[in-house]
N, C-alpha and C positions, 0 to 999 in steps of 0.2 A: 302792575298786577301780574307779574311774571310767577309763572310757580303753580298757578289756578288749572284745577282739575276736580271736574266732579267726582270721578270713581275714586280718588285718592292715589296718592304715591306721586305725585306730580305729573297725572297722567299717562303711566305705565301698565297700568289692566288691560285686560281684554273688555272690547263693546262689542256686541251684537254675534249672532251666536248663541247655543247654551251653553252655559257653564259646562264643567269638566266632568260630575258627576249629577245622577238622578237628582242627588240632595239639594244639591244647589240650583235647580233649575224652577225653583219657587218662584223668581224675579223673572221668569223667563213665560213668554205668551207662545212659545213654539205650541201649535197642534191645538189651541184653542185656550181660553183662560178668562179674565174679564170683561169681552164685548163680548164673548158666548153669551156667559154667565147674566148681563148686562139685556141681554137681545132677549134670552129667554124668558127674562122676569116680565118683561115689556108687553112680549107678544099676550103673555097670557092676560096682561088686563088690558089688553083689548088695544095697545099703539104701538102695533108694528106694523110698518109700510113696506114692501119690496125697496131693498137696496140693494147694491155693491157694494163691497170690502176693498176699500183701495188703501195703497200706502204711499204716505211721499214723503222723495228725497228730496232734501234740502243743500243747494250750494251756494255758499255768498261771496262775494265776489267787492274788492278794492272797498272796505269795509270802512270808517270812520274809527282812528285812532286814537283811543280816549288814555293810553299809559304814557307816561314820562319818558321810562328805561327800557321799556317792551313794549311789544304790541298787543292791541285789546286779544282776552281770554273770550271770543263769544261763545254764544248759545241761543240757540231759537226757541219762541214759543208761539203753540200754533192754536188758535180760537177759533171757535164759529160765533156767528153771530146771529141771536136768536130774533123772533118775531120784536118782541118787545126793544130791541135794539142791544139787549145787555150779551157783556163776552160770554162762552162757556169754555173754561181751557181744551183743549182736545189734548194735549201732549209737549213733551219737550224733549228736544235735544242732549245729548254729550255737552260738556265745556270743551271748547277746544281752545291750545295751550299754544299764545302768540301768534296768531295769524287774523289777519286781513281779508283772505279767502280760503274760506273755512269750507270743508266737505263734510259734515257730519255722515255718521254711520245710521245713530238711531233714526229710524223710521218712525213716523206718527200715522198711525192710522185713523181713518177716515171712513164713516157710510156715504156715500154715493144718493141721494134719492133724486132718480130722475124728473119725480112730479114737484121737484121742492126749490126754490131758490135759493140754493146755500153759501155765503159770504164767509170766505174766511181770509183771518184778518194774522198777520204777521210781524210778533216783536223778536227784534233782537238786543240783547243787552251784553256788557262786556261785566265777566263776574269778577265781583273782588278776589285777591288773594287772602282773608281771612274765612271763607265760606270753600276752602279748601277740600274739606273732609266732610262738607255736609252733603247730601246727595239732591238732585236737582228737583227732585218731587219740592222740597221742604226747603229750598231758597224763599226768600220772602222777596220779591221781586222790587219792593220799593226799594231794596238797600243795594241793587246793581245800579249803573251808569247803562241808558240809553243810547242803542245805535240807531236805531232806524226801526221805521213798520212801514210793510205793504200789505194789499189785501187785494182779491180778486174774488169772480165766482169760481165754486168748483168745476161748472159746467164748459168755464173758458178753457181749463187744463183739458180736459178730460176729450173735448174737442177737436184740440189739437192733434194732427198727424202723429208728431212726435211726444206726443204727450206730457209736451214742457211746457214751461212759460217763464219768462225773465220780467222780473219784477221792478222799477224804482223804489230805492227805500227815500223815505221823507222823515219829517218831524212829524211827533204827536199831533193828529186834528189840521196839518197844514201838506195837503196831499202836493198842491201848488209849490212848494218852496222850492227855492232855488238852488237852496247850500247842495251838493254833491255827494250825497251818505252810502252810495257804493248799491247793487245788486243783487237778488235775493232772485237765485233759479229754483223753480219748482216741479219737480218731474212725478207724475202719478202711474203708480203699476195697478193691477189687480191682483190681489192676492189668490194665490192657487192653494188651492181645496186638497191637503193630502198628507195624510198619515205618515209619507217616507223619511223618513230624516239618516242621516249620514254622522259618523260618528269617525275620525280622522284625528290621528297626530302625525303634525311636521316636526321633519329636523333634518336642520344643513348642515354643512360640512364646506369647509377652507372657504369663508368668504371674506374679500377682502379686506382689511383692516382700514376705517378709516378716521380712524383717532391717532393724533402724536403720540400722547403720554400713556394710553392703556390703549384696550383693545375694544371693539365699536360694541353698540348697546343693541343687538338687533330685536324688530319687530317684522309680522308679515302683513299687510291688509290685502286681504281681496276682494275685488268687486267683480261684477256679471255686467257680461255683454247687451246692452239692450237693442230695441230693434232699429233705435235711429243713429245706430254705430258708433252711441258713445258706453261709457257705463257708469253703473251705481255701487258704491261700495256695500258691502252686506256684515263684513266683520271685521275685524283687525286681532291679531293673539296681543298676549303682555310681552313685555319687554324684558328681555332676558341680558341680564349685566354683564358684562365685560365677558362675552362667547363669541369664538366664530367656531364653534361649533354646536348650535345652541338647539335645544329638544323643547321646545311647547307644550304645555299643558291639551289635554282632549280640546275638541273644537267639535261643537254637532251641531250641523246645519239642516236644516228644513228643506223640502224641496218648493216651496213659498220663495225661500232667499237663491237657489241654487236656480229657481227652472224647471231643468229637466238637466237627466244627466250628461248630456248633451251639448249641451248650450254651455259655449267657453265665459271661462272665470279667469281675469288677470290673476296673477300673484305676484304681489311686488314685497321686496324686503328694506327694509329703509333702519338706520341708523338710528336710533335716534337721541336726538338733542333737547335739551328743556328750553330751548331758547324758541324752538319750536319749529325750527330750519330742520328738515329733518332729510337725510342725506343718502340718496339711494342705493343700495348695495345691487341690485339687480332684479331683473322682473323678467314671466316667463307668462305663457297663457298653457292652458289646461282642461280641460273638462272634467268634471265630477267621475265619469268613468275611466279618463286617462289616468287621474289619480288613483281610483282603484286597480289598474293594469301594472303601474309603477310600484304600487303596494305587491300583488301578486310575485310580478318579475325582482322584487330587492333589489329595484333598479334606481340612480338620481338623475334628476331631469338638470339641463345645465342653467342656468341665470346667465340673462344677455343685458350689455347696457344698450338700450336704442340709442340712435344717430338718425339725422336729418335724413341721414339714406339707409331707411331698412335693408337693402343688402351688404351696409356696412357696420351693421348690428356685432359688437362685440361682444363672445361668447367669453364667459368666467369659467373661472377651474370651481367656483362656488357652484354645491348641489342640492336639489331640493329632493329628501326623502320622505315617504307618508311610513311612517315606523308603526301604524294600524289605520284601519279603514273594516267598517263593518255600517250596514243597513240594516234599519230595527223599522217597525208601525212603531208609532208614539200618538196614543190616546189622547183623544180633547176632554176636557172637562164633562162636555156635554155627553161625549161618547158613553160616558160613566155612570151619570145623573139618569139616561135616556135606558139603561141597562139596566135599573134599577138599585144603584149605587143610593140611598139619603144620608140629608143632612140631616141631624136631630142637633136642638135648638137647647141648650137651658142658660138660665140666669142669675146673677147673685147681685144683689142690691145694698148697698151702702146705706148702715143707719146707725150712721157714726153722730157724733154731736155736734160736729162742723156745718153740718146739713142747715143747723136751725130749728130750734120750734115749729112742728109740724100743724102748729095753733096760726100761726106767724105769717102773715101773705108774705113777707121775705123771705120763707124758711124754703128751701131746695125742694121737701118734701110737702110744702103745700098748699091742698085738693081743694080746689077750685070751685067754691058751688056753682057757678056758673057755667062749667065743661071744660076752662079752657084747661089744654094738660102743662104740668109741670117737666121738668127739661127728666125726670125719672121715664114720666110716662110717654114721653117722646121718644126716647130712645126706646120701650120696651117696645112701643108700638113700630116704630119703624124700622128697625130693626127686624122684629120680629116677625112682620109681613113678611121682609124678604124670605128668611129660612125657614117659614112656615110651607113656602110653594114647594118645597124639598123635604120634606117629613109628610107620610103619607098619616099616622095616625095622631101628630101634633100631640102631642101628650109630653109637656116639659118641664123637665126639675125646677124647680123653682126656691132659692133661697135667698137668707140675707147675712152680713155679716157685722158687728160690732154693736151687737145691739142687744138690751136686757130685758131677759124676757120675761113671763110675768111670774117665774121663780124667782126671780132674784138675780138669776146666774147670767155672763156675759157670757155670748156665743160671736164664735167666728162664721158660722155654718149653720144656721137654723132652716128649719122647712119655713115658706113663707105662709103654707097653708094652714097653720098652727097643730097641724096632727105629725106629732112625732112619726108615724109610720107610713106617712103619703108625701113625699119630696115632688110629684109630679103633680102640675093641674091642664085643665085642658085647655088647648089652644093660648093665644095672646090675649081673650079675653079675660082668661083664668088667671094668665098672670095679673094684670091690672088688677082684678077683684080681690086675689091674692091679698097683693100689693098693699091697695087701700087698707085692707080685714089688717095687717099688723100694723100699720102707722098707727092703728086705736090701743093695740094688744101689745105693742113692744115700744121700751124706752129707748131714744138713741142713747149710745155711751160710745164706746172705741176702745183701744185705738182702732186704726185702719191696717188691719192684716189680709191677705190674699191667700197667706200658703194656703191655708183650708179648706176653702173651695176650688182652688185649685187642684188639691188632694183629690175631693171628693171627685170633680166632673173627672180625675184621670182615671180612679177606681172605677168608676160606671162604664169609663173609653175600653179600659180593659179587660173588665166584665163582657164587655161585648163582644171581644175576638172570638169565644168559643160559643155564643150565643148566635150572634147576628153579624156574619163576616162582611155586610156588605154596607154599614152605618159608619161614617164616619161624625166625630160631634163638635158644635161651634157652643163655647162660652162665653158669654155675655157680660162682661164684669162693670155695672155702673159706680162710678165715684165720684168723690169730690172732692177727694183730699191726697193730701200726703201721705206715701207708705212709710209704715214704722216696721216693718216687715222686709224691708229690700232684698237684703239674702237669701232667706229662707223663701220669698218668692222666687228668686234666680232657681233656687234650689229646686223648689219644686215643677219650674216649669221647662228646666235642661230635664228632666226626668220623664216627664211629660212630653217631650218631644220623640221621643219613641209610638207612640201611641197616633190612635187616628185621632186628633184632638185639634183644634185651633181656639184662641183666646182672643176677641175683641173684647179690649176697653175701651170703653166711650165715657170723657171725661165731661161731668156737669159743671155751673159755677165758672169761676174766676181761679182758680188756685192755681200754683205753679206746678205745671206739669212735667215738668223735666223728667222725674224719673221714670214718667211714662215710656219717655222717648226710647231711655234707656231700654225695657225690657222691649220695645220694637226695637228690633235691631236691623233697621231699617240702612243703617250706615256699612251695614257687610260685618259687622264684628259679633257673629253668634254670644249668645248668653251663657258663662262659666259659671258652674257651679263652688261652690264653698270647698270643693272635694277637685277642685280641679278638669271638673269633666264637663265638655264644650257640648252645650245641646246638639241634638243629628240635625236639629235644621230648624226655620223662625218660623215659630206659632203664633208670634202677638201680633195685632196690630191693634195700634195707640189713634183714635179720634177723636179732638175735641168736639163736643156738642156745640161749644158758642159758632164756631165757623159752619156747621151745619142749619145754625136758625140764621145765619147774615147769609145763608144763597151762597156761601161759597165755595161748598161742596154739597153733594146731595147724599144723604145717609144709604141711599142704594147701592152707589158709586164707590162711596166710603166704603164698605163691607164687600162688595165682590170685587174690590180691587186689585186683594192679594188673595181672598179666601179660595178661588180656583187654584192659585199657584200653590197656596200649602198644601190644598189636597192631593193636588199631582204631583207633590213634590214626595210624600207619603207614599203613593199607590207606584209610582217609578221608582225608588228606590227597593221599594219590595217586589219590583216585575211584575205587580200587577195587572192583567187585564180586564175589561168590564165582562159583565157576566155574561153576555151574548156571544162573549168572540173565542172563541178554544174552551168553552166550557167555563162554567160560572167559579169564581178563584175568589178567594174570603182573605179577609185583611189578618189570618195565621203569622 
């Protein structure tokens, strides 16, 4: 399984950290994002309990060899386990590429509830090499090879002096077994509460070469000092090809991963090899303000290789330069929300003919006399719960698309409230009643087209910059089919990603939803237009419904996963801050 890397490139990107620009920092939780998001919906209906915010690192340690020619690719995944005995994933890991004892970067965060007995439970699996490029949210775990699971309570880490704890891994269900599957360290920090974040680029000069035939592949990871004097890594840059003298992309770290400016951070530079052996070029310690002192003075700091006798610490003509460093506040989501930043909610409903006779108890679209809702009204309703607590006067567009109405004429974009001149009804219960009022009044037909309403919720997005600078909008797009439309949906929604605007699909039924996945570009490859032009940044995100009624995601979870990160990924890009802090600033 040599070769296996979640982030792609055979494990050459950058982890942990935010990306290089505002735009791209959508996948990024720095300063707050979906357990704000997550925490808030909660509290208000009434189950929030005082917690801590903790995060832990994970190190495994003489791991179980499941490859022929190399050694296993692991990745952790970290569960709690709930009253009724069932998992709930909490988070996963990086793939990391050939080793045995694996240091993962990514952190899993964790609530803390003192009054609560919390179990969590720990898989490791080694990932195939054909799940290369697919990102680790969306591996389907049945199709990895098993190393080992441990579990503890949280209350054992968190207890602890050092705030570790070293795990046995075993087989499935056999805690007892003898076979040897290697150790799984667990270390918990608290997360520090703070706006500063640091914005940094490195680049070395004359470091050693330590390849034969070309010149070495260098990488930097640095980790923080912790307080039982060992450390945890926080990020690593991408890999830079055949350089010794090589410049990195921006790195902006949090003072969460940092500390305090203060508090020393190795930097180590390492070679690196796909084989997974990765070959130290030199490593230095530094503090967050050393580095900005080193920025100031246009000064390099030198790379030492350690020896069994730190006074025989050999110093390199290799130097480490920060060629920028600057400290910015960086807003939480909630900072925004709390400021008077809303979400406003609208929808557009699939009444295509793939749906079904809406006569038909097999038909997608139908109404229950008996109450229970159909997978439509599932999604309107919980969905719509959540972005309703964010829209102060709930009043939401409401349409449908593929469907004939009672002119005769097929519409991409019809109001669902059947008055040409009202697109809006109020609340989620308006859309439901909506909803039901045209499955009597419109015939399904199709095809299944997107651009349209697409079109439409971007015109209203950007109606609103000189109206209401401080609304950003979520659309709701229910389906059940196949688009006939692919391009001109690309089309319309790189266009659209200028705009304050985010797009959930939530897919009904059984159909194959691949080209969902495509317009979530969820795999790091933005959406190109017909015209060549690369959306500013990822608005979709693609959820099936069926995994929402099996328990295996919660439609809450589902929607504020990434929708804090698009917003902030919008509101940073344009410098914007929430309306309480320098004066209230409009999405211009």
């Amino acid at each position: 399984m040599g070769g296996c890397f979640s982030d792609m490139k055979g494990g050459k990107q950058a982890i942990g950290g935010a990306p290089p620009t505002p735009i791209e920092q959508a996948t990024n939780n720095n300063g707050g994002g979906p357990n704000d998001a997550v925490d808030l919906f909660y509290r208000s209906h009434g189950l929030h309990s005082l917690f801590t915010p903790l995060e832990l690192s994970l190190v495994g340690s003489n791991l179980r060899d499941r490859d022929i020619t190399s050694k296993s690719d692991p990745m952790a995944v970290v569960f709690a386990q709930k009253n009724d005995g069932k998992l709930e994933e909490l988070g996963r890991t990086e793939v990391l590429l050939n080793t045995l004892n694996p240091v993962w970067i990514n952190k899993i965060t964790v609530a803390y509830q003192f009054e609560m007995v919390q179990k969590i439970i720990f898989h490791l699996y080694d990932v195939d090499t054909k799940y290369h490029n697919i990102p680790v949210k969306m591996l389907n775990l049945k199709d990895q090879d098993f190393l080992g699971e441990a579990s503890c309570f949280l209350s054992e880490i968190v207890t602890k002096q050092s705030r570790s704890l070293t795990l046995n891994l075993h087989s499935k269900n056999r805690p007892g077994g003898s076979i040897n599957l290697g150790t799984l360290t667990v270390h918990a920090e608290e997360t520090v509460a703070s706006r500063s974040v640091v914005d940094v680029v490195f680049r070395c000069s004359n470091l050693d070469n330590k390849d034969l035939f070309s010149k070495s592949d260098p990488f930097l990871r640095i980790s923080r000092i912790i307080e039982s004097g060992g450390s945890v890594p926080i990020c690593k840059t991408e890999v830079v090809d055949n350089n010794l003298n090589p410049i990195w992309k921006r790195l902006s770290l949090s003072m969460h991963q940092f500390g305090s400016k203060d508090n020393p951070l190795i930097i180590e530079c390492f070679d690196f090899n796909s084989s997974g052996n990765h070959v130290l070029m030199g490593k230095l310690q530094k503090s967050v303000a050393q580095l900005e002192q080193l920025h100031k003075e246009r000064i390099g700091a030198n790379f030492v290789l350690p020896s069994s006798n730190r006074a025989q610490e050999k110093v390199l003509k290799g130097q480490l330069f920060v060629d920028h460093f600057s400290e910015k506040e960086q807003f939480s989501f909630l900072d925004y929300i709390s400021s008077g930043y809303e979400l406003n909610f609208m929808v557009a409903v699939d009444f295509t003919g793939s749906n079904g006779d809406p006569r038909r108890p097999d038909s997608l679209h139908f109404i229950d006399p008996y109450g229970r809702l159909n997978s439509y009204q599932q999604a309107i309703r919980e969905v719509g719960e959540v972005i309703q607590f964010y829209d102060s006067d709930k009043h939401f567009p409401a349409w449908g698309f593929g469907g004939r109405k009672p002119d005769g004429t097929v519409s991409h974009c019809f109001n669902l409230s059947g008055i040409e001149t009202e697109f809006e009804v109020a609340g989620v219960e308006g859309i439901m009643a909506a909803y039901a009022s045209a499955l009597h009044n419109v015939s399904l037909a199709g095809p299944t087209l997107f651009g349209q309403v697409v079109d439409r919720a971007a015109q209203i997005a950007s109606q609103s910059l000189s109206h209401h600078g401080n609304k950003y909008f979520v659309l709701l797009i229910i389906t059940d089919g196949v688009l006939t439309d692919l391009q001109e949906t690309k089309d319309a929604l790189v266009k659209a990603s200028d705009l304050p605007l985010s797009v959930l699909i939530v897919g009904v039924g059984n159909a194959d939803f691949s080209q969902m996945e495509i317009l979530d570009a969820d795999k790091g490859i933005r959406l190109e237009s017909s015209t060549g032009r690369v959306a500013t940044r990822d608005i979709v995100q693609f959820v099936p419904m069926r995994e929402v009624q099996r328990g295996q995601i919660s439609a809450v979870q589902a929607l504020l996963e990434e929708l804090p990160g698009q917003f902030l990924s919008y509101v940073r890009c344009r410098d914007l801050k929430p309306c309480n802090f320098g004066g209230a600033q409009t999405f211009a």
